[in-house]
C-alpha positions in Angstrom: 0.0 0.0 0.0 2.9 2.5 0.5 4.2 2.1 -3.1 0.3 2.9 -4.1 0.1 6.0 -2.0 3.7 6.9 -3.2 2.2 6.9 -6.8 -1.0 8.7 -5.8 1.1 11.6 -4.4 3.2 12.0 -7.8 1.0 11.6 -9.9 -1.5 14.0 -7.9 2.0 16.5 -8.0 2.2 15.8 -11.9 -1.3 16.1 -13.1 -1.8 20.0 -11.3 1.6 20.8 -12.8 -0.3 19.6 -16.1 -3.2 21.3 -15.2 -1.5 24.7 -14.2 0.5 24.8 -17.6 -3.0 24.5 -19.5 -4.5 26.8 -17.5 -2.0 29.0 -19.0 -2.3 28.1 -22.5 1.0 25.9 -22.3 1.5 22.2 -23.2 -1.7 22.0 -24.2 -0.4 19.1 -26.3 0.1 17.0 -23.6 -3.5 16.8 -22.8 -3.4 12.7 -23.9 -0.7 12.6 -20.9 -3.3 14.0 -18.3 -5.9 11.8 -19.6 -3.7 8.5 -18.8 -2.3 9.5 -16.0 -5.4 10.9 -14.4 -6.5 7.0 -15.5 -3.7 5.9 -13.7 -4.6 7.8 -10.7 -8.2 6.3 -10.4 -6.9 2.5 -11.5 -4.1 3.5 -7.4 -7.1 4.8 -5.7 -9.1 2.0 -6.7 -6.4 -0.5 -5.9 -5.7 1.3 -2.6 -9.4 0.9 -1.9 -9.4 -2.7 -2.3 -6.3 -2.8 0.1 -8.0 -0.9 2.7 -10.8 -3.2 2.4 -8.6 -6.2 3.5 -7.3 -4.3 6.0 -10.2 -3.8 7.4 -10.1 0.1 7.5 -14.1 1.8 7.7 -15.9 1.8 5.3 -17.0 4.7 4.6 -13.3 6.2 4.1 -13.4 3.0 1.5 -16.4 4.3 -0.3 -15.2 7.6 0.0 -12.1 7.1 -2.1 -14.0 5.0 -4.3 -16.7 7.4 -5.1 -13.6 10.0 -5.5 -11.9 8.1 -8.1 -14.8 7.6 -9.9 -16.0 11.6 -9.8 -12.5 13.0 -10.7 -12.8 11.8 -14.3 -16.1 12.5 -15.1 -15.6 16.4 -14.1 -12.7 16.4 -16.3 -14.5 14.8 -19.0 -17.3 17.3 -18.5 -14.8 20.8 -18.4 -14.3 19.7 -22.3 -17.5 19.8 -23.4 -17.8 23.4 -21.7 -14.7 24.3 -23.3 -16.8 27.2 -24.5 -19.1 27.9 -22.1 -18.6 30.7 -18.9 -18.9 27.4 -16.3 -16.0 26.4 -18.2 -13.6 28.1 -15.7 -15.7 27.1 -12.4 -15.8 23.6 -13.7 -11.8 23.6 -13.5 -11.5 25.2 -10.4 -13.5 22.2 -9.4 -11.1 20.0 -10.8 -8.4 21.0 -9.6 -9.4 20.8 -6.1 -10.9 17.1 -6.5 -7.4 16.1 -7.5 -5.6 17.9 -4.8 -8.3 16.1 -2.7 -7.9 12.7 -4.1 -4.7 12.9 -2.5 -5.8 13.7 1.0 -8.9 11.2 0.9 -6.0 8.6 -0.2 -4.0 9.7 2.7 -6.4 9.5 5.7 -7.7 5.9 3.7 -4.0 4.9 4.1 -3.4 6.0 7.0 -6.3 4.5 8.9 -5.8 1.5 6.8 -2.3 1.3 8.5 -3.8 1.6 12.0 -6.5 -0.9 11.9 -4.7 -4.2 10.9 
């Protein structure tokens, strides 16, 4: 579980670097790279979900993370077909702060994951 949550943190670190840099009209060719790697980041919460589970952490932190991974990508999804629309910008913002939170729910999940076995 520490290798997942290692991942989740980078990634997390990469994908708002990403993010930032389109903000900002840069790299907006690596959009593909945020796609799979925001993929990648669901497939580690997911996984560190179903290691939490065997731990026996509560369940609620474990649906809590699952119901993260699962929002994240569909908000991202939906800020590009808004691409032209004024919620456009309020639909990142919201973004950007489920992935920051992503990797504080995966965090606590690990952390209390850690404590009950």
């Amino acid at each position: 579980m520490k290798w997942l949550l290692m991942a989740i943190r980078l990634i997390v670190l990469v994908e708002v670097i990403l993010g930032i840099l389109f903000w900002l009209g840069k790299a907006t060719g690596l959009t593909q790279l945020h796609v799979a790697l925001g993929f990648l980041l669901v497939l580690c919460m997911l996984a560190l979900a179903g290691g939490a589970i065997a731990r026996r952490a509560p369940v609620g932190l474990v649906a809590l993370e699952i119901v993260w991974a699962l929002v994240l990508p569909v908000v991202g999804f939906w800020q590009l077909n808004l691409a032209t629309s004024g919620a456009h910008v309020a639909v990142q913002v919201v973004h950007l702060l489920l992935g920051l939170g992503a990797a504080g729910v995966s965090e606590r999940l690990a952390t209390r994951a850690k404590t009950t076995v």
